[in-house]
N, CA and C of each residue as an Amber inpcrd file, in Angstrom:
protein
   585
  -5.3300000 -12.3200000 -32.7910000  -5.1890000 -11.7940000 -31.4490000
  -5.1700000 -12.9510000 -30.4670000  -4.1430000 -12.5330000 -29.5390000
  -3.9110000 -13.5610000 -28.0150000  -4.7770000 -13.5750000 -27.1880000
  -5.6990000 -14.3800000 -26.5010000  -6.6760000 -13.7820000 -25.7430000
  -6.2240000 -14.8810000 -24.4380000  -6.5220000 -13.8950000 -23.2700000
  -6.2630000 -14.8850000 -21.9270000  -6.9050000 -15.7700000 -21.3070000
  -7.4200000 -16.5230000 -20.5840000  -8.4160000 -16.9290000 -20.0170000
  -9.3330000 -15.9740000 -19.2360000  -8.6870000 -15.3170000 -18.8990000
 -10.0160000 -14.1540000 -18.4220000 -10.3760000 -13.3600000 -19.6180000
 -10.1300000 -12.9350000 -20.8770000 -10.8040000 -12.3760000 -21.7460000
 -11.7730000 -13.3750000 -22.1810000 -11.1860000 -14.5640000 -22.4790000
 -12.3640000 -15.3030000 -22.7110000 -13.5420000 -15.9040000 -22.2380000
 -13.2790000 -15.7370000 -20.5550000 -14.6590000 -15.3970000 -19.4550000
 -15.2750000 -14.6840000 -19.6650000 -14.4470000 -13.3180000 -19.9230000
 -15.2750000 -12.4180000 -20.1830000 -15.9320000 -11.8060000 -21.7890000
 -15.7990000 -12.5890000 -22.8360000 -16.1870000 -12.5260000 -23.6960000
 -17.6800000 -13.3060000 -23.9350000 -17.8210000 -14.2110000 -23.1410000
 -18.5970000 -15.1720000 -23.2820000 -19.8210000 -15.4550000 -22.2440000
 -21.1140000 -15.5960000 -22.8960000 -22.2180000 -15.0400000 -21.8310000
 -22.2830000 -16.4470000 -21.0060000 -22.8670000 -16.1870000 -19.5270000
 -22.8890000 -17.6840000 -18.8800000 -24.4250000 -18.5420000 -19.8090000
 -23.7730000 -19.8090000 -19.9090000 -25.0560000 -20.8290000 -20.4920000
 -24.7220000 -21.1160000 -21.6960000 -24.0280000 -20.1980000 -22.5290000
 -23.1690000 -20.3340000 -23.8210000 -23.0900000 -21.8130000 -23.9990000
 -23.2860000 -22.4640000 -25.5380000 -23.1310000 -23.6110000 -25.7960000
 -21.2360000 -23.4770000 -26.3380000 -20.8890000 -24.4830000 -26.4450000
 -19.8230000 -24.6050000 -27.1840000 -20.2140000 -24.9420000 -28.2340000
 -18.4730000 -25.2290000 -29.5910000 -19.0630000 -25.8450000 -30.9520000
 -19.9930000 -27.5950000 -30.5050000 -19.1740000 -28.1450000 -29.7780000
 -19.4860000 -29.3620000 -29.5090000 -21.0130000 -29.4230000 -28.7910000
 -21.2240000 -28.1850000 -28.3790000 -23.0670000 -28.3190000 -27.5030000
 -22.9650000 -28.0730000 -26.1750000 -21.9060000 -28.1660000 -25.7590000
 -21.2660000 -28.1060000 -24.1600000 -21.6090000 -27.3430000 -23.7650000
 -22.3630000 -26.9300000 -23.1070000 -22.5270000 -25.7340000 -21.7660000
 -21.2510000 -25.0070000 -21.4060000 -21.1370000 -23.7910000 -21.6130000
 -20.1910000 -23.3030000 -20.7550000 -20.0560000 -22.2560000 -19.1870000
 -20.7600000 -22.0190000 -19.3410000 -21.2090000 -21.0480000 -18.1440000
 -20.7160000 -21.3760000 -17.0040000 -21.2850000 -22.0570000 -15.9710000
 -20.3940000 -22.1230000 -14.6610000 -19.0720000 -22.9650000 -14.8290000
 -18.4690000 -23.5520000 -15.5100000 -16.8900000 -23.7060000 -15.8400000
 -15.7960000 -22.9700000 -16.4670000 -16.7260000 -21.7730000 -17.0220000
 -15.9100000 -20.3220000 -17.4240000 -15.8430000 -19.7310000 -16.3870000
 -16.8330000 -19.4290000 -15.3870000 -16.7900000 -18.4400000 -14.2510000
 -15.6780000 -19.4960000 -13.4600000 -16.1130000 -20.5330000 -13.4590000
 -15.0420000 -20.9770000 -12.4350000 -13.5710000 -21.1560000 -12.7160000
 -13.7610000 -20.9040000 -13.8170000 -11.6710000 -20.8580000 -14.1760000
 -11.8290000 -19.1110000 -14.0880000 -12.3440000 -17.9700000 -14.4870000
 -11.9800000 -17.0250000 -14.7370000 -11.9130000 -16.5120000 -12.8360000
 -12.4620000 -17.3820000 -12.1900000 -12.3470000 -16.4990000 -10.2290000
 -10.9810000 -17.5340000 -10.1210000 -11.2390000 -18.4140000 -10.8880000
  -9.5820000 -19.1060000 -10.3380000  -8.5990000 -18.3210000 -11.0270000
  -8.5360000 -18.0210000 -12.0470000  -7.4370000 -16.8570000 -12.7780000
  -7.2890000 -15.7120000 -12.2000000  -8.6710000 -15.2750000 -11.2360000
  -8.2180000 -13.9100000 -10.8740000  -7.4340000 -14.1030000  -9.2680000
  -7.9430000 -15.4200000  -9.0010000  -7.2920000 -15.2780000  -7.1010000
  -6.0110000 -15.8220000  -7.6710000  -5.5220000 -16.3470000  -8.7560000
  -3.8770000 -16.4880000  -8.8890000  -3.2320000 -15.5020000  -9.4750000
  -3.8410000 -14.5420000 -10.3140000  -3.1390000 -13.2310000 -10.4350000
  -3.4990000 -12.7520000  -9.7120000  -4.0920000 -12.1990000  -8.9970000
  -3.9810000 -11.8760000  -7.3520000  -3.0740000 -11.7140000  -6.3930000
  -2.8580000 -13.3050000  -6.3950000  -1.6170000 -13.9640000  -5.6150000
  -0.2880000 -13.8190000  -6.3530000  -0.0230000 -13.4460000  -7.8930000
   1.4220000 -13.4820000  -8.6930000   1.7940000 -11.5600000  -8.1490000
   0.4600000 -10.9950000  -8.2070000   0.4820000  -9.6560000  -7.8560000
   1.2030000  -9.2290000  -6.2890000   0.3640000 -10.0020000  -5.6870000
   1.0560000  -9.6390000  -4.3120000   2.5790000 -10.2090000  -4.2950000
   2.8680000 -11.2140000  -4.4980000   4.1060000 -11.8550000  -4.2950000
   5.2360000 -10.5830000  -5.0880000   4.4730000 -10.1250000  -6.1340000
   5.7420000  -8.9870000  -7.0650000   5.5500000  -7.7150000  -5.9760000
   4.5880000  -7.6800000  -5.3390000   4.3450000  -6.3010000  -4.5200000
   5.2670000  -6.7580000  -3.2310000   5.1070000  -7.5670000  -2.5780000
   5.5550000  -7.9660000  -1.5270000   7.4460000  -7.6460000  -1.7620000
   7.6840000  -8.8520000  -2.3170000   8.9990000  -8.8310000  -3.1400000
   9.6070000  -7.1410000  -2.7860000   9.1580000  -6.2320000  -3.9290000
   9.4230000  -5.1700000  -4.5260000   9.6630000  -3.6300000  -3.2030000
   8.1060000  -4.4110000  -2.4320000   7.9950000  -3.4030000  -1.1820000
   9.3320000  -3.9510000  -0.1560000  10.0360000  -5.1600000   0.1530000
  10.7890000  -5.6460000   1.1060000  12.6130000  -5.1760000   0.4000000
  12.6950000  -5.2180000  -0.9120000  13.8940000  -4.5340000  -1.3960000
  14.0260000  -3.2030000  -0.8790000  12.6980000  -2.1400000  -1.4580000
  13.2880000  -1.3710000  -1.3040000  13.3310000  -0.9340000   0.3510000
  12.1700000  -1.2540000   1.5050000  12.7110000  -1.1820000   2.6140000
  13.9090000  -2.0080000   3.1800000  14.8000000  -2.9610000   2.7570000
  15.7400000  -3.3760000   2.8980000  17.0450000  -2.2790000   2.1840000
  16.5170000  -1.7530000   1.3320000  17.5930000  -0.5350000   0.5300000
  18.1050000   0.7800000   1.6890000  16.5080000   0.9920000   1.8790000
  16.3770000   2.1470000   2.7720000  17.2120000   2.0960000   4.3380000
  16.6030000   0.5610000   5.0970000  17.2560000   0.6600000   6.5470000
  18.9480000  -0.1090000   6.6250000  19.3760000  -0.3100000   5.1750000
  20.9310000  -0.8460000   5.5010000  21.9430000   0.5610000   6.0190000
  21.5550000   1.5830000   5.5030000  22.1500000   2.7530000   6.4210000
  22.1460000   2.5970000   7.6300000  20.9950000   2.2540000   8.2320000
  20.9700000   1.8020000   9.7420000  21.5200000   0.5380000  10.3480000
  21.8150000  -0.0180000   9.4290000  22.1820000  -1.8090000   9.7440000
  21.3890000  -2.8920000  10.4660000  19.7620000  -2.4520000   9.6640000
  18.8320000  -3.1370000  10.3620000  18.3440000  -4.2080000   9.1350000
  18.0790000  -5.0180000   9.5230000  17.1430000  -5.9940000   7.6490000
  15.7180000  -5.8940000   8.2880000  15.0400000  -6.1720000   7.4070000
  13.3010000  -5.9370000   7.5940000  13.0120000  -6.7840000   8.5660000
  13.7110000  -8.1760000   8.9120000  13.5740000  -9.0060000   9.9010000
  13.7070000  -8.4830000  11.3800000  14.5900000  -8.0500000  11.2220000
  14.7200000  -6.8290000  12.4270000  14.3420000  -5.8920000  13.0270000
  13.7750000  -5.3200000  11.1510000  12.7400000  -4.3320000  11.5340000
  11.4530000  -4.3650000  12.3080000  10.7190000  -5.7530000  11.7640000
   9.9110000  -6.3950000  12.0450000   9.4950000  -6.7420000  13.8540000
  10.8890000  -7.3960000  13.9430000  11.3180000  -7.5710000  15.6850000
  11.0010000  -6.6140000  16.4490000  11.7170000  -5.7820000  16.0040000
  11.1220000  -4.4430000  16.7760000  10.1600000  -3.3470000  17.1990000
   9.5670000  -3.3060000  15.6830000   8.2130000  -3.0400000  15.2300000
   7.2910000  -3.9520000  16.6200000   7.6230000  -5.3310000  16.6320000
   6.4380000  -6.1720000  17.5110000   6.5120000  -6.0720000  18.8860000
   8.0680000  -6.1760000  19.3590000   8.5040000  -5.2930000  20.9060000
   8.0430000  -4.2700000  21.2320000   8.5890000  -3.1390000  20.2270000
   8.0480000  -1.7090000  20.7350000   6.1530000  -1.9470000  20.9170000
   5.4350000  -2.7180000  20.0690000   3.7980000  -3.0790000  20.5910000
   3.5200000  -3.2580000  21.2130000   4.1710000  -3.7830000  21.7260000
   4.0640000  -5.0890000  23.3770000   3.1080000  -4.2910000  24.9610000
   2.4670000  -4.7190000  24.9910000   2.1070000  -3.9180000  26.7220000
   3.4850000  -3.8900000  27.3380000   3.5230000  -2.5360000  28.2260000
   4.4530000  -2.6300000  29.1970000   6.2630000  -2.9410000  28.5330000
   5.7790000  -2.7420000  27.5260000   7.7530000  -3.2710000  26.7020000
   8.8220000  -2.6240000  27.3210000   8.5690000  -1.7180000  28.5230000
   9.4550000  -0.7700000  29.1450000  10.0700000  -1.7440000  30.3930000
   9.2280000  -2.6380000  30.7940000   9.0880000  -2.8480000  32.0500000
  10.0040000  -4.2330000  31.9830000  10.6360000  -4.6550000  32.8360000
  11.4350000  -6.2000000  32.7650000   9.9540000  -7.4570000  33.0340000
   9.5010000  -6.8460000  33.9460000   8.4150000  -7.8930000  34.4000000
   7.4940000  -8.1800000  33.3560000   7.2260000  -7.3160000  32.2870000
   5.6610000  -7.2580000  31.2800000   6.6350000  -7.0750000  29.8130000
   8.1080000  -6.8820000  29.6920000   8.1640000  -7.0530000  28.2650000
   7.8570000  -8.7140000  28.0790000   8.7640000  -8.3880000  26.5860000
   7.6060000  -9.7970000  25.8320000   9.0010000 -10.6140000  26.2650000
   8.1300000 -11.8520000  26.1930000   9.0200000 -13.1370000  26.3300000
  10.2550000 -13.6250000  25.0570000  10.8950000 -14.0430000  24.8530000
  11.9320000 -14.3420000  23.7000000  10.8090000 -15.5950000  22.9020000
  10.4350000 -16.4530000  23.2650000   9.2520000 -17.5520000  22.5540000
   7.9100000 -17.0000000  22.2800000   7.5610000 -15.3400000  23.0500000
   6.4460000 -15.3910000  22.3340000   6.7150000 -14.4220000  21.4760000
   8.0650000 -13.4620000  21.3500000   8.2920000 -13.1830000  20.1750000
   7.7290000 -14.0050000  18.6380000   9.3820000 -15.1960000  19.0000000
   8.5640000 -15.7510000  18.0030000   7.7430000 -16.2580000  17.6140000
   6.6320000 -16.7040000  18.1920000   5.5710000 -16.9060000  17.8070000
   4.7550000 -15.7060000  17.0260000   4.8170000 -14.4540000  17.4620000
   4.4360000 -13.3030000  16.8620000   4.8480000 -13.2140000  15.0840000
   6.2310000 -13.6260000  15.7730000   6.7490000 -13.1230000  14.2410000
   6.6460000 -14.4960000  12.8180000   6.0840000 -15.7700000  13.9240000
   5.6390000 -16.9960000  12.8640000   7.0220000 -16.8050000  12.0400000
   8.2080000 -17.4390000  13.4010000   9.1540000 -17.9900000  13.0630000
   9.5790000 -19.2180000  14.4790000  10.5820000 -20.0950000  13.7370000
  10.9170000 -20.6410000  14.7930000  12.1740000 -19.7710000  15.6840000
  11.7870000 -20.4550000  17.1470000  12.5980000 -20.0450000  18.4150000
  13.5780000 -19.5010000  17.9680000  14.2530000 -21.0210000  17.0550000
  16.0870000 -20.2930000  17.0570000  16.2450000 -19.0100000  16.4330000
  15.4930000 -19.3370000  15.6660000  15.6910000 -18.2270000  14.2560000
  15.1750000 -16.5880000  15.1240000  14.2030000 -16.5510000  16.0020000
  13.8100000 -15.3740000  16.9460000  15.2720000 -15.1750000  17.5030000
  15.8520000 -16.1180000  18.0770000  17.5990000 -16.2580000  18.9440000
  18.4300000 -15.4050000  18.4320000  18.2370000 -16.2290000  17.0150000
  19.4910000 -15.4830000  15.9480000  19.1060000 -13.6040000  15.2950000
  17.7140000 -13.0740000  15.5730000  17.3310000 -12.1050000  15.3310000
  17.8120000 -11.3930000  16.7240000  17.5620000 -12.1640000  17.5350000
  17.4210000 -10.9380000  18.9850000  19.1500000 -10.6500000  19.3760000
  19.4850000 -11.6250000  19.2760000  21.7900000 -11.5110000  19.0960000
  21.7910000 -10.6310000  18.5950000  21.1070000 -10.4890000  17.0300000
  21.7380000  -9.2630000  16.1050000  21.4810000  -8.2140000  17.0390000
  20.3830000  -7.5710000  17.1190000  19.6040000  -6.7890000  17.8090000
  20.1010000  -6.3590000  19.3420000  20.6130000  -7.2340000  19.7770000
  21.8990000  -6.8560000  21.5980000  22.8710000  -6.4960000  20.6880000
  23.4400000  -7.2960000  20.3820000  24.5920000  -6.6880000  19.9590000
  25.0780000  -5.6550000  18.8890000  23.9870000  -4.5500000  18.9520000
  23.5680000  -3.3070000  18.0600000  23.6740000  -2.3410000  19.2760000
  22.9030000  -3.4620000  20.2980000  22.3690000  -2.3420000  21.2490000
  21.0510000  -1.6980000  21.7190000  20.3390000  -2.6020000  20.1310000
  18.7930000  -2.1680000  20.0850000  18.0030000  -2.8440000  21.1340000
  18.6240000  -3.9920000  21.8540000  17.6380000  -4.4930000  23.2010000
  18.3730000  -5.2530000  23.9720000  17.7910000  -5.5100000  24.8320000
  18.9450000  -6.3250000  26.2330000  17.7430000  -7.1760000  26.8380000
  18.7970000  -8.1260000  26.6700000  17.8170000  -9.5680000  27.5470000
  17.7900000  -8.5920000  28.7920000  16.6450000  -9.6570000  29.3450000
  16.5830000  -9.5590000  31.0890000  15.9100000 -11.0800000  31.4920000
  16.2380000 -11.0690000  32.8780000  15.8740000 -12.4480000  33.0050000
  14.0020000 -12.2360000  33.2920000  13.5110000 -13.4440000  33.0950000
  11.8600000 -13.2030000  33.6020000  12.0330000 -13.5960000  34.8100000
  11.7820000 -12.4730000  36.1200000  10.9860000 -13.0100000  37.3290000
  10.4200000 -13.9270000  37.8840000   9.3140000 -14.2790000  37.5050000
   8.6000000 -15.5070000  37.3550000   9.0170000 -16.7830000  36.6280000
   9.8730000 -16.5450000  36.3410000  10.3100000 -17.8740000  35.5500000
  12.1850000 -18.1700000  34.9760000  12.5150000 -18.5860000  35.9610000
  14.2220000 -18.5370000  35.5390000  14.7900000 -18.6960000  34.1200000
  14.2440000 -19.9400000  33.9100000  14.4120000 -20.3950000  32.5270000
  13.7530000 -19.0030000  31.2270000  12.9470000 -18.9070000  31.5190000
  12.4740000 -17.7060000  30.2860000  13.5680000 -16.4190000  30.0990000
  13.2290000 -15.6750000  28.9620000  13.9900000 -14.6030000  28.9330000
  13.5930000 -13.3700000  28.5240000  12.7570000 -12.2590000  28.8000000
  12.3700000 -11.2250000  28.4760000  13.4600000 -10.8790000  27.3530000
  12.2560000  -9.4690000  26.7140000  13.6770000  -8.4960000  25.8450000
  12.9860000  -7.5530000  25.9270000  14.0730000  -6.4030000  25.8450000
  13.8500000  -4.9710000  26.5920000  14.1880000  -3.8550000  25.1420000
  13.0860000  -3.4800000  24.7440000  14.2370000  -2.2580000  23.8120000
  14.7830000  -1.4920000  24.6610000  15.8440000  -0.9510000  24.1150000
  16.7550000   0.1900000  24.7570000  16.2580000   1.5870000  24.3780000
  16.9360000   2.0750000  24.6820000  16.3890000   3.8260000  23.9730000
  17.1360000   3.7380000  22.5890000  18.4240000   3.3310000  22.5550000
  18.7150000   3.4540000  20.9910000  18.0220000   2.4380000  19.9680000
  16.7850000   1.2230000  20.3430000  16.2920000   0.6370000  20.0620000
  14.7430000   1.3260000  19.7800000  14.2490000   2.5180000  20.6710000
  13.1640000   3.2580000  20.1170000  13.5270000   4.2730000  19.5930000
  14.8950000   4.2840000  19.3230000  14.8250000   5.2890000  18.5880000
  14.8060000   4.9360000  16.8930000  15.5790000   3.8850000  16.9890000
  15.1470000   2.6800000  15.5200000  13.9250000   2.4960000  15.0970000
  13.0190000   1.8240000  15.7240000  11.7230000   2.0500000  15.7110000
  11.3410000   3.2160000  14.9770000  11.4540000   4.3420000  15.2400000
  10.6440000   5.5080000  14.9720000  11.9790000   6.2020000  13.4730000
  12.6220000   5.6700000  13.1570000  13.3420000   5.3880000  11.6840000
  12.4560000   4.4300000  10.5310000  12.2450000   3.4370000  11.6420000
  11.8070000   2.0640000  10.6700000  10.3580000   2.2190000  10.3030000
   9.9060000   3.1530000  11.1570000   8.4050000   3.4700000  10.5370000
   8.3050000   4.6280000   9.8650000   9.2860000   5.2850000   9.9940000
   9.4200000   7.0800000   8.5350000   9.6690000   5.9860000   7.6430000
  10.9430000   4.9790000   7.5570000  11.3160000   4.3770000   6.1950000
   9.8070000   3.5670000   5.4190000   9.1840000   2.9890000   6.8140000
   7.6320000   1.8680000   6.3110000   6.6750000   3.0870000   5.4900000
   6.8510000   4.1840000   5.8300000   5.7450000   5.0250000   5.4410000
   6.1610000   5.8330000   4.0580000   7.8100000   6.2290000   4.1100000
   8.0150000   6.1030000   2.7120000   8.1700000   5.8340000   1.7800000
   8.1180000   4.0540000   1.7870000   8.2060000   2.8530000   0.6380000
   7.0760000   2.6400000   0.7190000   5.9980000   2.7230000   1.4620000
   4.6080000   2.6530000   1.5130000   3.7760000   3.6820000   0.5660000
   4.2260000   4.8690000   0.5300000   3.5830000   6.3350000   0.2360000
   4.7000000   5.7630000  -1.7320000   5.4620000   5.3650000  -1.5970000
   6.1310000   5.3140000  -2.9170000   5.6500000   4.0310000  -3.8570000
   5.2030000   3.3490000  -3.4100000   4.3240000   2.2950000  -3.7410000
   3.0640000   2.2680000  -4.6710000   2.6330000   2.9430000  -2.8300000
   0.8770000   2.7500000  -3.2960000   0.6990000   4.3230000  -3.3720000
   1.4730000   5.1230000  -3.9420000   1.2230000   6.5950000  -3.9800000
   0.0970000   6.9750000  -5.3180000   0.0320000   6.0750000  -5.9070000
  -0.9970000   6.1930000  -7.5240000  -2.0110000   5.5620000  -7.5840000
  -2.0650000   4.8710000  -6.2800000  -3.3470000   4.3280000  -5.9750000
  -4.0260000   5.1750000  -5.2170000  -5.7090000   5.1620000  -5.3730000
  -6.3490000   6.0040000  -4.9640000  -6.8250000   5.6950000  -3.3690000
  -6.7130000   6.6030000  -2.4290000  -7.1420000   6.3690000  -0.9980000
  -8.3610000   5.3040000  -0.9730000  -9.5180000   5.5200000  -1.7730000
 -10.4560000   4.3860000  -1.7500000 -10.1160000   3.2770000  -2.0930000
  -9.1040000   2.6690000  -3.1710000  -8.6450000   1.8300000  -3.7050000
  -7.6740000   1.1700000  -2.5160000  -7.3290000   1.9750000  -2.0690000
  -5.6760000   1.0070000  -0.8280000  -7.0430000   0.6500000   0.3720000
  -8.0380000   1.5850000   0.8780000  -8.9410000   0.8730000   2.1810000
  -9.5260000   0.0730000   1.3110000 -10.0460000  -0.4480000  -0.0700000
 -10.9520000  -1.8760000  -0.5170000  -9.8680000  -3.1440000  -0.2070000
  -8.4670000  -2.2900000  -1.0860000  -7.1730000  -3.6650000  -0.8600000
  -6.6860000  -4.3510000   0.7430000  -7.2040000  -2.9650000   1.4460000
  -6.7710000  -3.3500000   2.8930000  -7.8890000  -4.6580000   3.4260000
  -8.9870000  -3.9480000   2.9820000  -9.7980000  -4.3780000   3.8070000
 -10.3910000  -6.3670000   3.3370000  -9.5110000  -6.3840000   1.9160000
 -10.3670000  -7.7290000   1.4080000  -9.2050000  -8.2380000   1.8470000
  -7.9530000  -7.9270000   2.2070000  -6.3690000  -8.6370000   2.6130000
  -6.6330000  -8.9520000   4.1810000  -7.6560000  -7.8250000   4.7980000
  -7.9930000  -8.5960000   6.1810000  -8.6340000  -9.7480000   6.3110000
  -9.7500000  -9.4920000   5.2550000 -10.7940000 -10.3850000   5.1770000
 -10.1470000 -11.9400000   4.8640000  -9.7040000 -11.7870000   3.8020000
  -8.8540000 -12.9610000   3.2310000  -7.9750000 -13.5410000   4.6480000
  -7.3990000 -12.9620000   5.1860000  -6.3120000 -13.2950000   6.0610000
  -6.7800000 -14.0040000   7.3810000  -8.3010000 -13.3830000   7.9700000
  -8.9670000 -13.6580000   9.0340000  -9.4760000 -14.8910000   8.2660000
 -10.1260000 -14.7730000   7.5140000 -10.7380000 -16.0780000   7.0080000
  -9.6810000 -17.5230000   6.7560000  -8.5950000 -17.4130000   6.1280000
  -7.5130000 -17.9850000   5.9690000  -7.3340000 -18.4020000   7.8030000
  -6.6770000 -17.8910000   8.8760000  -6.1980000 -17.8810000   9.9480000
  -7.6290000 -18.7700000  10.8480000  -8.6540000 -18.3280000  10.1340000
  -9.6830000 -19.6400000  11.0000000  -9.9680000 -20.7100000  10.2150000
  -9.3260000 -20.8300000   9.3060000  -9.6020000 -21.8820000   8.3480000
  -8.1800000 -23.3080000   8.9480000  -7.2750000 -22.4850000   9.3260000
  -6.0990000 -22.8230000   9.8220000  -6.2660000 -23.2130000  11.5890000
  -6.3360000 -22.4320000  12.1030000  -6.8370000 -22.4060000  13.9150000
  -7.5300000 -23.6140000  13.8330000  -8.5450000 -23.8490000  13.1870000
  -9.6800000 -24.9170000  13.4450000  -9.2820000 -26.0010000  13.9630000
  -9.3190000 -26.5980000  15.5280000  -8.5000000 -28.2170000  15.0800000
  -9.0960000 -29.3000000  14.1080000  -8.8140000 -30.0040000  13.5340000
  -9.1220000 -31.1540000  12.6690000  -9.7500000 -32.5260000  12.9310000
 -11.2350000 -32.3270000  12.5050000 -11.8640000 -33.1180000  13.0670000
 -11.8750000 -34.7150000  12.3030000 -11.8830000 -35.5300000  12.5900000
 -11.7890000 -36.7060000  12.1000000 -13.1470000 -37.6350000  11.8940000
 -14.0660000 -38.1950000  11.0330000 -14.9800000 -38.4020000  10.9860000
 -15.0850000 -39.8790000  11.3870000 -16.2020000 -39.7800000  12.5420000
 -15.8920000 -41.2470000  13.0840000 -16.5400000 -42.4920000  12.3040000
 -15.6840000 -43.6610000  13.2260000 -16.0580000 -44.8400000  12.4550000
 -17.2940000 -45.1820000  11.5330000 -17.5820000 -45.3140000  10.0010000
 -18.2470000 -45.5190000   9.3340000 -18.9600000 -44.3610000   8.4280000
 -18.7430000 -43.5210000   9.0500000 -19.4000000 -42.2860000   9.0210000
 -19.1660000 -42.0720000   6.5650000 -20.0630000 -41.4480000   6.2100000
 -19.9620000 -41.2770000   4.7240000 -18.8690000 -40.2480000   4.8010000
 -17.9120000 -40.3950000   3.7350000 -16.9530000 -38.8860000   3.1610000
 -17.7970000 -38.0890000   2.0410000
């Protein structure tokens, strides 16, 4: 029989000698939490993957890509997204969407020239450029979230309601923790100081 590295974590009590006398205990646990946060991570990437096909399957009837979807999804959020003065800016789009400028540029073109939103200029600021959904742009919106909820419900439909709020809630956890691990600025240890 084939056994994985996590069967063999888990076969084996912590403190365990090896043949050689070796201790094994905290270097089993520590490969078997490293085996599980990388199947973890091979898991999500096939979920991720799998969930973005088929909502990409679903909204090409509409002639939207998930990128788009996405765009809009974060507009329609926006305080005030009705308003020229309080929609969102074209740069803090992208920043939302943790892409660069151009690439927000080349999303929001598609998106006018659908019809789903219309620049406006910002008030306060010549150079800036608001974006406005349109009405045929909320009305996309409220497509793109029946389609999110039925590749969602087709998904995770065999998973149990307690099971999707533990996954939600350790993907926040993970993510907040990750995002201040990141935010932090980088401190540099001064002259002489021990590493």
């Amino acid at each position: 029989m084939t056994t994985t590295p996590t069967d063999d974590a888990a076969s084996s009590s912590p403190g365990t000698s090896t043949p050689d006398g070796a201790e094994q205990g905290s270097t089993e646990q520590g490969t078997a939490e490293q085996d599980t946060a990388a199947e973890l991570a091979d898991a999500m990437t096939r979920a991720i993957k799998r969930i973005r096909r088929l909502t990409s399957e679903r909204l090409e009837p509409y002639g939207i890509t998930p990128g788009q979807g996405r765009a809009l999804r974060t507009l329609a959020h926006a305080p005030g997204c009705e308003l020229p003065d309080r929609a969102m800016r074209l740069s803090d789009l992208a920043d939302r969407l943790h892409i660069a400028p151009r690439s927000a540029t080349t999303v929001v073109d598609a998106l006018e020239e659908a019809g789903l939103v219309e620049r406006s200029p910002d008030p306060a600021d010549r150079r800036a450029v608001r974006i406005l959904l349109t009405e045929a742009g909320r009305s996309a919106v409220e497509r793109i979230g029946q389609v999110r909820y039925e590749v969602s419900q087709e998904y995770f439909g065999a998973v149990s309601p307690a099971d999707q709020d533990a996954l939600l809630r350790a993907l926040r956890s993970a993510e907040a923790a990750y995002a201040a691990t990141t935010a932090a600025p980088r401190r540099t240890a001064p002259p002489g100081a021990a590493r």
